[in-house]
C-alpha positions in Angstrom: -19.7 9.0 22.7 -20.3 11.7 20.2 -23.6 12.3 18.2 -23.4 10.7 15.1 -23.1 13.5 12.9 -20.4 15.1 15.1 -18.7 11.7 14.7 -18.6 12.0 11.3 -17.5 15.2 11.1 -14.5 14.3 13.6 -13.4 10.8 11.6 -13.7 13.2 8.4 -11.0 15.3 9.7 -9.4 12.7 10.9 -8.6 11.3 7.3 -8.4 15.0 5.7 -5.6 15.3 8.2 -4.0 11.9 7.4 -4.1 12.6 3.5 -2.7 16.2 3.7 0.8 14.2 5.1 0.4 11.9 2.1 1.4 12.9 -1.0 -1.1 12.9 -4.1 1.2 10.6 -5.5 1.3 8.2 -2.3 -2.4 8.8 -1.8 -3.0 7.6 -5.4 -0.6 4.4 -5.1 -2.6 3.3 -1.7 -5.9 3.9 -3.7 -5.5 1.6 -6.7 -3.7 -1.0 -4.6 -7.0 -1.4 -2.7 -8.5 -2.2 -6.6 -5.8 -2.9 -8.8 -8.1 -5.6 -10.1 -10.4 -4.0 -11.6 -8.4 -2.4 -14.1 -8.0 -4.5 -17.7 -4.8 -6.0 -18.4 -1.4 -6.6 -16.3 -0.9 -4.3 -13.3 2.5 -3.3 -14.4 0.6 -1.9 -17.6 -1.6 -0.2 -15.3 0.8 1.2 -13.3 2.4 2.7 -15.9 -0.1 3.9 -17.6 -2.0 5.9 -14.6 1.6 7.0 -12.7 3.8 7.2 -15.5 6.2 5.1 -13.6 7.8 1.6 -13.7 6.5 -1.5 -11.8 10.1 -0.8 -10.2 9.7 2.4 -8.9 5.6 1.7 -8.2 7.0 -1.3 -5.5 9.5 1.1 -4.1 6.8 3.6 -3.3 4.3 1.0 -2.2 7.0 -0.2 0.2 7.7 2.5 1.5 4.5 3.6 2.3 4.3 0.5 4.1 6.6 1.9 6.8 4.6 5.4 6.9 2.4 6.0 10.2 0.5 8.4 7.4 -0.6 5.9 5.2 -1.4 3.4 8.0 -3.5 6.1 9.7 -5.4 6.6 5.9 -5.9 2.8 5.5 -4.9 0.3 8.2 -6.6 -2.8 6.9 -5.2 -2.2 3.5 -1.8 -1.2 5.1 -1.8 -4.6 7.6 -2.4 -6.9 4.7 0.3 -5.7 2.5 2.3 -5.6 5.7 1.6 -9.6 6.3 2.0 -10.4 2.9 5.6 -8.4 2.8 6.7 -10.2 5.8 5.6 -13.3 4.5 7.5 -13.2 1.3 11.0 -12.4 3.5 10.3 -15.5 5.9 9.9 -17.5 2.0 13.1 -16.7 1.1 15.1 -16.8 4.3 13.8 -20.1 4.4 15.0 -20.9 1.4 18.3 -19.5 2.0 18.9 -21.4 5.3 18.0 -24.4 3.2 20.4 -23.5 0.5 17.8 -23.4 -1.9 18.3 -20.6 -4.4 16.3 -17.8 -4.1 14.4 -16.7 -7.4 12.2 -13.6 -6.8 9.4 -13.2 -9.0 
């Protein structure tokens, strides 16, 4: 075990390493997903209004930063949950599918 503050300083690098392969961008997007909440209004206003892109392309960056070993090393928990729920929403509509229920994403 390390000291506590030489623990610190290690888990700090750790995460300035992490965020330099992350873009600001991508950084950004993982931040306010942890607290989109707290922000007045829809998301999709949100989004556009603090990344100057659409709910579209927002989703396309979130997902893939879903599949990037960066952005699970700069917040696992976060990363896991939106992981489960991702994998969730496919087995919904497979389901559906295989059912022959039609599938109408949201």
């Amino acid at each position: 075990m390390y000291p506590p503050a030489r623990e610190e300083r290690a888990v700090s690098e750790a995460h300035s390493f992490v965020h330099e392969e992350l873009s600001e961008t991508e950084a950004r997007v993982l931040e306010f997903e942890k607290q989109w909440w707290r922000y007045a209004g829809a998301k999709e206003s949100a989004i556009r209004e603090l990344f100057g892109m659409s709910a579209t392309r927002y989703y396309q960056v979130l997902n893939g930063l879903l599949d990037n070993p960066a952005a699970l090393a700069a917040e696992p928990l976060l990363v896991k949950r939106l992981r489960r729920m991702r994998q969730a929403r496919h087995r919904e509509r497979s389901a559906r599918r295989l059912a022959g229920e039609p599938v109408l994403d949201h």
